[in-house]
Biopython code that builds the backbone (N, CA, C, O; Angstrom):
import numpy as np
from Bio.PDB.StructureBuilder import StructureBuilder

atoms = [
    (1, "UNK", "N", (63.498, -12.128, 5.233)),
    (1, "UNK", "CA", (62.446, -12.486, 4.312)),
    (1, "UNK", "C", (61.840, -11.200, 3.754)),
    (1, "UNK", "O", (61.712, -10.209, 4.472)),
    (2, "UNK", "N", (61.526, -11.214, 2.673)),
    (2, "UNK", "CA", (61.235, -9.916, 1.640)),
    (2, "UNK", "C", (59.652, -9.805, 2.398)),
    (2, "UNK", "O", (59.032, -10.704, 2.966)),
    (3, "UNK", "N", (59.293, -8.487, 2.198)),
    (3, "UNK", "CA", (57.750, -8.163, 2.471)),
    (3, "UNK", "C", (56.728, -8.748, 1.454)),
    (3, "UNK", "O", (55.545, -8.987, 1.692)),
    (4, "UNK", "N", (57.423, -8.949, 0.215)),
    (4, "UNK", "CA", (56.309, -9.530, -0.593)),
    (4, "UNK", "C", (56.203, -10.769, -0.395)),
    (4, "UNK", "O", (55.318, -11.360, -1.014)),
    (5, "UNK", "N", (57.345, -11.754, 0.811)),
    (5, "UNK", "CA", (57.334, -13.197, 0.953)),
    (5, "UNK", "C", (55.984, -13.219, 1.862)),
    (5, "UNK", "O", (54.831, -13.638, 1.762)),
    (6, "UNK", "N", (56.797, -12.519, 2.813)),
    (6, "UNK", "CA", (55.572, -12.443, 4.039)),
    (6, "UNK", "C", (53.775, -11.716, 3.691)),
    (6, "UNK", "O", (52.762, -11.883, 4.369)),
    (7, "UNK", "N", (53.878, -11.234, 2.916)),
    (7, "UNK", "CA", (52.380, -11.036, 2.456)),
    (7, "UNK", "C", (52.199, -12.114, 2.123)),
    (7, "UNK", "O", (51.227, -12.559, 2.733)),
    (8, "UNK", "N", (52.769, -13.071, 1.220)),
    (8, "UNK", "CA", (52.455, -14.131, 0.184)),
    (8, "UNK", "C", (51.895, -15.376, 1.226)),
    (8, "UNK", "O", (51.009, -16.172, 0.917)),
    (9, "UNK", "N", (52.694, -15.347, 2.653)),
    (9, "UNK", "CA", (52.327, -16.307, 3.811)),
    (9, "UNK", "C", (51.238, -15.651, 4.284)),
    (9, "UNK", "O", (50.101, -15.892, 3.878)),
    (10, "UNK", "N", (51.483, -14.881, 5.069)),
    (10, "UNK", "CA", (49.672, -14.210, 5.466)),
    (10, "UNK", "C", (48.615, -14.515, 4.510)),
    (10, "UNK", "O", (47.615, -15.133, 4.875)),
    (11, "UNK", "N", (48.747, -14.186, 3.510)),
    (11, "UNK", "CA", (47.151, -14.108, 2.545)),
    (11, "UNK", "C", (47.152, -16.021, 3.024)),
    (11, "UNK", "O", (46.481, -16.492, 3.942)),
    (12, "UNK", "N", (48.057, -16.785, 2.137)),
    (12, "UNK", "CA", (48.217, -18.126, 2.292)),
    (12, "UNK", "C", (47.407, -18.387, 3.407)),
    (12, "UNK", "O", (46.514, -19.167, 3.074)),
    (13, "UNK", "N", (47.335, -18.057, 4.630)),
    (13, "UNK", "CA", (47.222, -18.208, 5.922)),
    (13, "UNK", "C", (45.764, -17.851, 6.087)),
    (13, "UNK", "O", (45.010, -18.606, 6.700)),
    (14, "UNK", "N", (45.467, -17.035, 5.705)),
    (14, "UNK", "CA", (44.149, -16.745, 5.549)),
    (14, "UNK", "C", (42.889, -17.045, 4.506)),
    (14, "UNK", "O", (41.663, -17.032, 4.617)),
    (15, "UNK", "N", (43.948, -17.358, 3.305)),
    (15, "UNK", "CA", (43.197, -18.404, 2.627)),
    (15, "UNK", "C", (42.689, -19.647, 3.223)),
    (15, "UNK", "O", (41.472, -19.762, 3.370)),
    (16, "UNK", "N", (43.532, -20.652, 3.604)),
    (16, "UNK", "CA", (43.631, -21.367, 4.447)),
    (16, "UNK", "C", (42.353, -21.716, 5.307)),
    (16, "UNK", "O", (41.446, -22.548, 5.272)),
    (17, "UNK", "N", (42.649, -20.917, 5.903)),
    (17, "UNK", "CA", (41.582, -20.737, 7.317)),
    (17, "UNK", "C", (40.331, -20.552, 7.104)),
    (17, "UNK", "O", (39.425, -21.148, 7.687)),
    (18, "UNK", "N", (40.166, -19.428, 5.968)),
    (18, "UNK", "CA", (39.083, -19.360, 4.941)),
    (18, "UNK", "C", (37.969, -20.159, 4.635)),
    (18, "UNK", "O", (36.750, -20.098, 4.794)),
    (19, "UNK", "N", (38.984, -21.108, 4.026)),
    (19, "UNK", "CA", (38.337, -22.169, 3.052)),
    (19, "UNK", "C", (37.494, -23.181, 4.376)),
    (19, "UNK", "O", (36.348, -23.631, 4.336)),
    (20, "UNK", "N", (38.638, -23.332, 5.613)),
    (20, "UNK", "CA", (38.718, -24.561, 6.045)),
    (20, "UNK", "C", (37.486, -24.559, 7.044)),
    (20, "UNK", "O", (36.726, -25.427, 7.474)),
    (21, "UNK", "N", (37.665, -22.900, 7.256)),
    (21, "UNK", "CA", (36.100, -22.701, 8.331)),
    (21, "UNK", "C", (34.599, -22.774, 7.646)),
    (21, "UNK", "O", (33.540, -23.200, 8.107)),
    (22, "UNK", "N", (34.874, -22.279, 6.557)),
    (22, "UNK", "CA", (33.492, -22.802, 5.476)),
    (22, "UNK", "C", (33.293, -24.143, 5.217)),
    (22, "UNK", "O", (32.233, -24.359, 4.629)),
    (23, "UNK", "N", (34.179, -25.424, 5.543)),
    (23, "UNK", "CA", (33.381, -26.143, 5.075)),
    (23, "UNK", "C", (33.792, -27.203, 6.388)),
    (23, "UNK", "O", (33.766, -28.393, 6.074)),
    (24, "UNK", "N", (34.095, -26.958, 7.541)),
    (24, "UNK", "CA", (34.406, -27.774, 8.874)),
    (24, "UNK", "C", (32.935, -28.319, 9.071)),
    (24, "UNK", "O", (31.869, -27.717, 9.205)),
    (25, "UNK", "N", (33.213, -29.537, 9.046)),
    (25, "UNK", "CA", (32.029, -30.198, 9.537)),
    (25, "UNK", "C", (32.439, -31.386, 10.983)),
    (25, "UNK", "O", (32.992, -32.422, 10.616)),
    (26, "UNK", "N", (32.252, -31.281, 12.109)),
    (26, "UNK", "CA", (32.642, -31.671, 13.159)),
    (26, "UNK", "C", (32.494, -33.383, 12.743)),
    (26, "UNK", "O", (31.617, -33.822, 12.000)),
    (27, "UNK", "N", (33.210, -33.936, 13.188)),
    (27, "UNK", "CA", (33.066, -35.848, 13.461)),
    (27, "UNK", "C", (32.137, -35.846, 14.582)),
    (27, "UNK", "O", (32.153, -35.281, 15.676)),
    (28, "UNK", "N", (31.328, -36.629, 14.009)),
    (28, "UNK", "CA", (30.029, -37.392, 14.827)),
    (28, "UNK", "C", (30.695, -38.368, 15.357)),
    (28, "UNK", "O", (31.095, -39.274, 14.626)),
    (29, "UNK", "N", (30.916, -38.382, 16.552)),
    (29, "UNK", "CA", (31.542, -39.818, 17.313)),
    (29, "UNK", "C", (30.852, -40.295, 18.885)),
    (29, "UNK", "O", (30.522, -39.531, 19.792)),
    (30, "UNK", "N", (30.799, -41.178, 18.872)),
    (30, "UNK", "CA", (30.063, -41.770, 20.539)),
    (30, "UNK", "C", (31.088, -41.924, 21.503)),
    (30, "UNK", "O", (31.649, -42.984, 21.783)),
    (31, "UNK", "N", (31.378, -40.404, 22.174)),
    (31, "UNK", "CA", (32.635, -41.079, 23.012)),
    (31, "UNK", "C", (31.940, -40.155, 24.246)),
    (31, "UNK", "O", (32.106, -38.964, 24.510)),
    (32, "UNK", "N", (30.875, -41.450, 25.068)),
    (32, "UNK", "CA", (30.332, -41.107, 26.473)),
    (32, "UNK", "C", (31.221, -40.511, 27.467)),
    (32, "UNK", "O", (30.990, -39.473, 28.086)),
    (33, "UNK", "N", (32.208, -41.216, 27.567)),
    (33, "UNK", "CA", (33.129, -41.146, 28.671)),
    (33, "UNK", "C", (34.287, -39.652, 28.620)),
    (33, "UNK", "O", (34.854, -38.968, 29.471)),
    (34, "UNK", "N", (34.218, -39.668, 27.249)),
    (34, "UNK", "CA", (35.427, -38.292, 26.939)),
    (34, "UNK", "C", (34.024, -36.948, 27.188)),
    (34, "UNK", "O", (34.444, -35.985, 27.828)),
    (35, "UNK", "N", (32.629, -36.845, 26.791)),
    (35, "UNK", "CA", (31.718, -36.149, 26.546)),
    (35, "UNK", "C", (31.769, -35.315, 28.425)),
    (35, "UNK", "O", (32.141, -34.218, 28.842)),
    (36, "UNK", "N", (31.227, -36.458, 29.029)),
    (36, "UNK", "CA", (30.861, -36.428, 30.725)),
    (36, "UNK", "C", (32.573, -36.002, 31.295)),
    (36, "UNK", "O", (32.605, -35.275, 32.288)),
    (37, "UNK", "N", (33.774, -36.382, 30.764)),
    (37, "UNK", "CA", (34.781, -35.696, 31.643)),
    (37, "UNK", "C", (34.712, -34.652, 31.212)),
    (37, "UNK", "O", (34.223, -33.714, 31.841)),
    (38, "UNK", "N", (35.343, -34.530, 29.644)),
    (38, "UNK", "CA", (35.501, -33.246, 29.456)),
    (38, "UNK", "C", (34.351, -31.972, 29.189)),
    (38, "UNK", "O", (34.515, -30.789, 29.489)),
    (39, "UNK", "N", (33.277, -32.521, 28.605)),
    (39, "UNK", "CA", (32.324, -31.821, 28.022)),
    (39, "UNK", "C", (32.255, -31.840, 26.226)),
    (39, "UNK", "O", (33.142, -32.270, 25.488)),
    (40, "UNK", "N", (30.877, -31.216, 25.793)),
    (40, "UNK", "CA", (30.806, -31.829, 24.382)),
    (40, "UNK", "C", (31.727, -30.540, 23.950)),
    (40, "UNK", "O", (32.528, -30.677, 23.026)),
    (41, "UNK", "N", (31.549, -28.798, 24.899)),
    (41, "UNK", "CA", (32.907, -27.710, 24.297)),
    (41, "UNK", "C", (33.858, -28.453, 23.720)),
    (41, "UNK", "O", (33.976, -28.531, 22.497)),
    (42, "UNK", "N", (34.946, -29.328, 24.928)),
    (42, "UNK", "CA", (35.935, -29.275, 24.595)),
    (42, "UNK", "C", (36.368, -30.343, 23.577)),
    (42, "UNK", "O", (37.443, -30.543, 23.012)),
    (43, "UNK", "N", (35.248, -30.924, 23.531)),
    (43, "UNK", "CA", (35.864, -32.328, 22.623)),
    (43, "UNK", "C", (35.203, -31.273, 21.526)),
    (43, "UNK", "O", (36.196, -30.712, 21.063)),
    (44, "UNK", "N", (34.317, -30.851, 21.033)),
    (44, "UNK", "CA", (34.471, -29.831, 19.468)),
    (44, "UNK", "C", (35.295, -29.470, 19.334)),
    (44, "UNK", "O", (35.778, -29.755, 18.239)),
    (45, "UNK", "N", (36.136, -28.596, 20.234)),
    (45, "UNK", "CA", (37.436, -27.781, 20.570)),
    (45, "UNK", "C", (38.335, -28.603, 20.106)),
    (45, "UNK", "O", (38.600, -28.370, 18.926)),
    (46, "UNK", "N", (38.973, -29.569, 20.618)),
    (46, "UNK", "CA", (39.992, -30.442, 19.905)),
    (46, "UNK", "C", (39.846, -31.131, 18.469)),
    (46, "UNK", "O", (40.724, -31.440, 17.663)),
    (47, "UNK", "N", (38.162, -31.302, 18.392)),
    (47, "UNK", "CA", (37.645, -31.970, 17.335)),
    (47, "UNK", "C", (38.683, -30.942, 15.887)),
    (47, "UNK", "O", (39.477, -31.392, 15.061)),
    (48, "UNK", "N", (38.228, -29.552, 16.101)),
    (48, "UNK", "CA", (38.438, -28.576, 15.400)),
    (48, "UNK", "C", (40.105, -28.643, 15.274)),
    (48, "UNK", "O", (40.662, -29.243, 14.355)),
    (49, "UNK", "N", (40.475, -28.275, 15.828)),
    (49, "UNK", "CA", (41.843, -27.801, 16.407)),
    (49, "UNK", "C", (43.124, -29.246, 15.978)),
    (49, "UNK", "O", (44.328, -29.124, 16.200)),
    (50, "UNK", "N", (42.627, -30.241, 15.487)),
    (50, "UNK", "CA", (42.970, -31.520, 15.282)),
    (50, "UNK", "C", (42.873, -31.648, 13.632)),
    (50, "UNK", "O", (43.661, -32.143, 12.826)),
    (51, "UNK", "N", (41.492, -30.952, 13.442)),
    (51, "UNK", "CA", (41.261, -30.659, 12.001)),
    (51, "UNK", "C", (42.138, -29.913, 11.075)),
    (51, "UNK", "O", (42.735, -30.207, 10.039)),
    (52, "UNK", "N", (41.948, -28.257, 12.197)),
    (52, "UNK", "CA", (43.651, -27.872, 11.801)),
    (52, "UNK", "C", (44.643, -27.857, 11.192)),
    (52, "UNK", "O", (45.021, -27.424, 10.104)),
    (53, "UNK", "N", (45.147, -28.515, 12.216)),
    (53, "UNK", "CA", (46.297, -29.408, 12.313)),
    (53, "UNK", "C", (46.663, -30.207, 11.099)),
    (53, "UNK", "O", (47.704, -29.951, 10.495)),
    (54, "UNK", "N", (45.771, -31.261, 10.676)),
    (54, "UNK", "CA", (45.884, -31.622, 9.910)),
    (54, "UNK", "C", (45.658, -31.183, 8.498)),
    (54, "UNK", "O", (45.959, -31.904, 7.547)),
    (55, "UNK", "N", (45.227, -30.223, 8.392)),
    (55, "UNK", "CA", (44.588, -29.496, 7.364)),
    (55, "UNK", "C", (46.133, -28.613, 6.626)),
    (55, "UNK", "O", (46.700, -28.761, 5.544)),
    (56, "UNK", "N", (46.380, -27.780, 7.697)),
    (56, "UNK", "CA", (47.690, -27.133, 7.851)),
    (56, "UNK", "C", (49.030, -27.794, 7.298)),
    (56, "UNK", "O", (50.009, -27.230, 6.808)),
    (57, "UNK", "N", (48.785, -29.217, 7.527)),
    (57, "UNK", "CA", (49.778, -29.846, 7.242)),
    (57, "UNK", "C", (50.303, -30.198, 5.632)),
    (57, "UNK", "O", (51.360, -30.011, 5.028)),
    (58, "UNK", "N", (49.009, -30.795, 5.290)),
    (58, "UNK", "CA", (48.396, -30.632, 3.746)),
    (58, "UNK", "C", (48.703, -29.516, 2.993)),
    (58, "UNK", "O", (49.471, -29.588, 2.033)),
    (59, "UNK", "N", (48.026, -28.210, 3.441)),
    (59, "UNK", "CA", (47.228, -27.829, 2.392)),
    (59, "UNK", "C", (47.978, -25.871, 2.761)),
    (59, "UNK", "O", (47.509, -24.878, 2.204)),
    (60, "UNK", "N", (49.126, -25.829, 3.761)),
    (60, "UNK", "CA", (49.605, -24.836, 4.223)),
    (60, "UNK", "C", (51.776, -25.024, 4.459)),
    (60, "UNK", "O", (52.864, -24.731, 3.962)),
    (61, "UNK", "N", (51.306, -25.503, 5.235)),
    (61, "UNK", "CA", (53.288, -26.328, 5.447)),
    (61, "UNK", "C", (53.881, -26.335, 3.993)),
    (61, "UNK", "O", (54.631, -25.470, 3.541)),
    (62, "UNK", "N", (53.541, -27.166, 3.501)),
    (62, "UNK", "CA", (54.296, -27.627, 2.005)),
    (62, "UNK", "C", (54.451, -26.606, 1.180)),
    (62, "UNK", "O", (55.560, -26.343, 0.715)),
    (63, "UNK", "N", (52.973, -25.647, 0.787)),
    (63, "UNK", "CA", (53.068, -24.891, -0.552)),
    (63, "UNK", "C", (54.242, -23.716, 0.254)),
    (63, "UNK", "O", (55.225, -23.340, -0.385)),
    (64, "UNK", "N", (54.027, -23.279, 1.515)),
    (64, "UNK", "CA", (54.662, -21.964, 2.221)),
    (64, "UNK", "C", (56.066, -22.789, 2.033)),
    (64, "UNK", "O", (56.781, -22.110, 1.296)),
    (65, "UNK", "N", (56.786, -24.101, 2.455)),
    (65, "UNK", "CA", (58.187, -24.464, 2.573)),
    (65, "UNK", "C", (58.431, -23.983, 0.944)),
    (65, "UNK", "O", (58.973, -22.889, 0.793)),
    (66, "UNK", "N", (58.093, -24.673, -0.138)),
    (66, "UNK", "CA", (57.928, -24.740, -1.014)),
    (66, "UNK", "C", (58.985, -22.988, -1.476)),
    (66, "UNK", "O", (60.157, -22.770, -1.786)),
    (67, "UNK", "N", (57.795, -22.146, -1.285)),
    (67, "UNK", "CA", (57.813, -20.826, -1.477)),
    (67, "UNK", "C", (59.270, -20.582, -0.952)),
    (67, "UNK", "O", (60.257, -20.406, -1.666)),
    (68, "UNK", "N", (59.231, -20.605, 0.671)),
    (68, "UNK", "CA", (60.427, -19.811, 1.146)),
    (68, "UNK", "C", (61.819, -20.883, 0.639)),
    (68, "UNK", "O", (62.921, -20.564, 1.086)),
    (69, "UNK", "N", (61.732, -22.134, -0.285)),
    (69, "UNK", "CA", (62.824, -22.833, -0.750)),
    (69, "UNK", "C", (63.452, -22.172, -1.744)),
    (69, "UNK", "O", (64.596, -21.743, -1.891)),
    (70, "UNK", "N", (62.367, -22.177, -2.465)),
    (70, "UNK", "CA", (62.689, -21.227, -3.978)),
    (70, "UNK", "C", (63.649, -20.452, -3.910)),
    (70, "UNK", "O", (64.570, -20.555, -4.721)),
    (71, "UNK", "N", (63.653, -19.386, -2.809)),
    (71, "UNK", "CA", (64.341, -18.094, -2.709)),
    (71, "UNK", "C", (65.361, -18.391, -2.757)),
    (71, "UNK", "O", (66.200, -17.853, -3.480)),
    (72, "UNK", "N", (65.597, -19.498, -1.861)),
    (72, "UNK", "CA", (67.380, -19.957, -1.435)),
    (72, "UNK", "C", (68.015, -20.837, -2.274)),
    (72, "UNK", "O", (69.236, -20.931, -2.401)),
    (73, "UNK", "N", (66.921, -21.680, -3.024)),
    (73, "UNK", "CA", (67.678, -22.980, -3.825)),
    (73, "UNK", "C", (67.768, -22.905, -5.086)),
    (73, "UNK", "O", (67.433, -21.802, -5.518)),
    (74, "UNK", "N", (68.093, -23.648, -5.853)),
    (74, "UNK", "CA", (67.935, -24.049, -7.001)),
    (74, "UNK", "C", (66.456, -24.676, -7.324)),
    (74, "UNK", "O", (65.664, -24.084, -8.058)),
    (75, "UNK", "N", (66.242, -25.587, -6.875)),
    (75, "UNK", "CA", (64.798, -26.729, -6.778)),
    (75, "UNK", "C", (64.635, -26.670, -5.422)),
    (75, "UNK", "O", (65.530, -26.768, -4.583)),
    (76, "UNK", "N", (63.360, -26.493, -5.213)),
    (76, "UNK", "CA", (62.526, -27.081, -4.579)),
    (76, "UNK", "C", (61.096, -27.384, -4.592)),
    (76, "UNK", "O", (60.199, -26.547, -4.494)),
    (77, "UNK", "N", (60.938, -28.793, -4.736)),
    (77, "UNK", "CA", (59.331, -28.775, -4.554)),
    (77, "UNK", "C", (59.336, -29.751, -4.013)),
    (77, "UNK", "O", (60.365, -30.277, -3.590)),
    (78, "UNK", "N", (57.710, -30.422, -3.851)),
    (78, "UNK", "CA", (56.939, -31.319, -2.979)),
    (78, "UNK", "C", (57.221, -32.870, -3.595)),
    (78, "UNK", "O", (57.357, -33.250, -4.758)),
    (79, "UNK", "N", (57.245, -33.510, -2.468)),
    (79, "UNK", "CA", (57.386, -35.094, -3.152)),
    (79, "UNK", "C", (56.762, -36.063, -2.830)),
    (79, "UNK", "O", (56.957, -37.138, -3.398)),
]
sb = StructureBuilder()
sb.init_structure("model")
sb.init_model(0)
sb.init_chain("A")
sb.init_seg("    ")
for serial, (resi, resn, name, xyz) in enumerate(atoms, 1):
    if name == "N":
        sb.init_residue(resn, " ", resi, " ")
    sb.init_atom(name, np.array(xyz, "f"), 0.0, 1.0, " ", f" {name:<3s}", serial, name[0])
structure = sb.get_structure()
């Protein structure tokens, strides 16, 4: 992979993360039983980390496949 690919993923990556930590707003949820095992840390912790995840999936996975397709294919984009 060319150095200008891999810059192009890093910044991506940090855009990303960027955006996603400025505007994370945790789910308000009533879950007594998950709170008292695990604690309210770890359920933020997953809360976050779930957010992620899903965020990543969206808004990181696709445009980066996308990118490193180009190089090799003819077409590639999102569907």
């Amino acid at each position: 992979m060319s150095s200008q690919r891999q810059t192009m993923i890093t910044e991506k990556i940090k855009d990303c993360m960027r955006a996603k930590l400025q505007s994370y707003k945790p789910e308000v949820r009533n879950m007594p039983f998950h709170h008292r095992l695990l604690g309210k840390d770890k359920i933020a912790l997953f809360s976050f980390i779930h957010f992620l995840n899903t965020e990543f999936g969206t808004l990181f996975y696709e445009p980066v496949a996308i990118a490193l397709g180009r190089e090799r294919f003819k077409v590639a984009e999102a569907k």
